[in-house]
C-alpha positions in Angstrom: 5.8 0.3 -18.5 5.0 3.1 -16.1 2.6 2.3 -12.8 -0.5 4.7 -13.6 -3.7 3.6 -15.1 -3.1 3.8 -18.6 -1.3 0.5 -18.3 -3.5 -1.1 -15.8 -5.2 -3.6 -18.4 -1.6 -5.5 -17.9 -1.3 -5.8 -14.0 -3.4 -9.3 -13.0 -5.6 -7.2 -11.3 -6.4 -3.6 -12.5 -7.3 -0.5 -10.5 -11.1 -0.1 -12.1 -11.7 -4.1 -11.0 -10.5 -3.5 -7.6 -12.6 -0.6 -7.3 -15.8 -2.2 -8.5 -14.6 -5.0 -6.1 -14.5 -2.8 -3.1 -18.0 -1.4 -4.4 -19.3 -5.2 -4.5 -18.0 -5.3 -1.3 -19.7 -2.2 0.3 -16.1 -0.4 1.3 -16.8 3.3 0.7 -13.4 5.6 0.1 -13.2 8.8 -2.0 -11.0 8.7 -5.4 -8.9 11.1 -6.3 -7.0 11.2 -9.7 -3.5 13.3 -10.2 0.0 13.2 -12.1 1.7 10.0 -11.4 3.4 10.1 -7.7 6.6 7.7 -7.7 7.7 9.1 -4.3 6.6 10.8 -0.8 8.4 14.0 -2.1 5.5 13.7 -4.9 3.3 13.0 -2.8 3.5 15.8 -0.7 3.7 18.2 -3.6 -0.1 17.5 -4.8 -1.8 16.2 -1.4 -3.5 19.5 -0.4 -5.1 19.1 -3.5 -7.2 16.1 -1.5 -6.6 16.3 1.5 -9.8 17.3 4.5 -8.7 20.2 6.3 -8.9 19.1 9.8 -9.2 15.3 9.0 -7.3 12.7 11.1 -5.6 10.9 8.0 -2.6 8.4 7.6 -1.1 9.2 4.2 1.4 6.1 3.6 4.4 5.0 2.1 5.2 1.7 1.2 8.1 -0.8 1.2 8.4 -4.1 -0.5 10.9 -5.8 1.3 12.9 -9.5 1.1 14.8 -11.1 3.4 17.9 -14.1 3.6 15.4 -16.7 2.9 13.8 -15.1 -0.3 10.6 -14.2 2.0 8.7 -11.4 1.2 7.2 -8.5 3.1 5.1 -5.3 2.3 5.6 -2.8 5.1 3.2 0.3 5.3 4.4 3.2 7.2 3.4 7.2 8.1 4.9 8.7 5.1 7.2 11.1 7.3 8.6 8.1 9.6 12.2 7.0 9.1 12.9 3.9 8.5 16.6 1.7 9.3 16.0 -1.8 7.3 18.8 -3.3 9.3 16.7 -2.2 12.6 13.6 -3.0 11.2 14.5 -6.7 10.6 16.0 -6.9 14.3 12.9 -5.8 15.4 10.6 -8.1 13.4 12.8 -11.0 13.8 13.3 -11.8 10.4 17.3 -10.6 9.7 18.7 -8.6 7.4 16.2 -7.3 4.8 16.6 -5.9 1.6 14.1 -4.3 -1.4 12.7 -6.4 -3.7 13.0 -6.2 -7.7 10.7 -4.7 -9.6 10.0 -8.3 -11.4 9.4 -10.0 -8.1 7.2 -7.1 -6.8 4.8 -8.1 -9.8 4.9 -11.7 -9.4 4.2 -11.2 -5.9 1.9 -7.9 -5.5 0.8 -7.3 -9.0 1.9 -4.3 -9.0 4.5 -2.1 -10.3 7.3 0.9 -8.6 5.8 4.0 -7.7 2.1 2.1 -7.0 3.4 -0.2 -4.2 -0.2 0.1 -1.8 -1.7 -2.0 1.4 -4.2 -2.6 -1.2 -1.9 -4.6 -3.3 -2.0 -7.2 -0.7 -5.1 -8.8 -2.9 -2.8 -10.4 -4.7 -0.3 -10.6 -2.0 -2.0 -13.0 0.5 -2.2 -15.6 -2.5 2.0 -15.7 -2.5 2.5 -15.7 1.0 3.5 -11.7 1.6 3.7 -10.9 5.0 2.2 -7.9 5.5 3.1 -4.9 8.2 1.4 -1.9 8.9 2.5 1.4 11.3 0.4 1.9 14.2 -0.8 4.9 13.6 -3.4 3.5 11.3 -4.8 2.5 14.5 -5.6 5.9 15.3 -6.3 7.5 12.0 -10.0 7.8 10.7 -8.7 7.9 7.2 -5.5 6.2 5.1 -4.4 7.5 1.6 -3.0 4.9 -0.5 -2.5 4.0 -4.3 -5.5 1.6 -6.2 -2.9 -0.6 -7.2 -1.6 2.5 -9.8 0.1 5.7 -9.2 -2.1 8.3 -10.6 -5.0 7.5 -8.6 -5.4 7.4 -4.7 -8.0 6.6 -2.3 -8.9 7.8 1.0 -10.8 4.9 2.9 -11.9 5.0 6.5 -9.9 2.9 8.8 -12.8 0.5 9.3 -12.8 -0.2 5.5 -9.6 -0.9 5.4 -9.7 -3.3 8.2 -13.2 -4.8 6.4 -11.1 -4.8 3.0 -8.1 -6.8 5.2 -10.8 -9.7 6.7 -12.4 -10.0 3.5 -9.1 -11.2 1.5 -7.9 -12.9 4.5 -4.9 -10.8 5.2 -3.3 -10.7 8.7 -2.0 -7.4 9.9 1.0 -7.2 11.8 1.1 -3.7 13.5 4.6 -2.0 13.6 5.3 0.0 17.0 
């Protein structure tokens, strides 16, 4: 099964209920529908198609990682930034990490590859994801990111996000 909407009736949380969650929950973000996007090289390739001219925006990419101890992470970063896994678990302390399968990214963000989103951590806080997010969010007004499927993507204020965060009880650990 592919990540975009027409399957999202089988994730444990679809894309149109976390929408009309959000709604509920007075989070405003514009939605913008496209061709499925599995990677940042997709990304790129439809983006001006959404994107503000002039607009102080994050656009993301996202890695579900696990380490040694079978712990799991979801790591948010500026689409552009590199990324060593090997340094990255130095620097967070927690070893070696690796990616996790595509079965154990269900079970533990509901979600499937190519849709992996900060917005997935809905589900995540209720299996003990750790979740890690670039600092630049700190100083963008916007972030892009996936509605739990890959043909869709929001743009929500920072201050949403960071309301959406509180309201599930997610902790944010802010990568350097």
């Amino acid at each position: 099964m592919d990540a975009s909407s027409a399957y999202q009736d089988t994730l444990p949380l679809s894309s149109d209920a976390l929408l009309t969650r959000m709604d509920g929950w007075g989070l405003t973000y514009r939605l913008h529908t496209h061709v499925p996007l599995r990677t940042v090289e997709d990304a790129k390739a439809v983006e001006d198609q959404f994107m503000v001219p002039g607009e102080n925006a994050l656009r993301v990419k996202n890695l579900y990682l696990r380490d040694k101890k079978k712990r799991n992470y979801l790591v948010s970063l500026e689409q552009s930034r590199e990324i060593d896994l090997k340094a990255l678990g130095a620097e967070l302390g927690i070893g070696n990490l690796s990616f996790g399968s595509a079965d154990r990214l269900f079970q533990n963000l509901g979600i499937r590859p190519g849709a992996v989103s900060p917005l997935a951590m809905i589900n995540g806080v209720q299996n003990d994801v750790r979740f890690f997010m670039d600092a630049a969010a700190k100083q963008a007004e916007v972030i892009y990111m996936h509605p739990l499927v890959n043909d869709r993507t929001v743009a929500l204020k920072r201050a949403d996000m960071m309301a959406f965060f509180d309201r599930i009880g997610c902790e944010v650990t802010w990568l350097p």
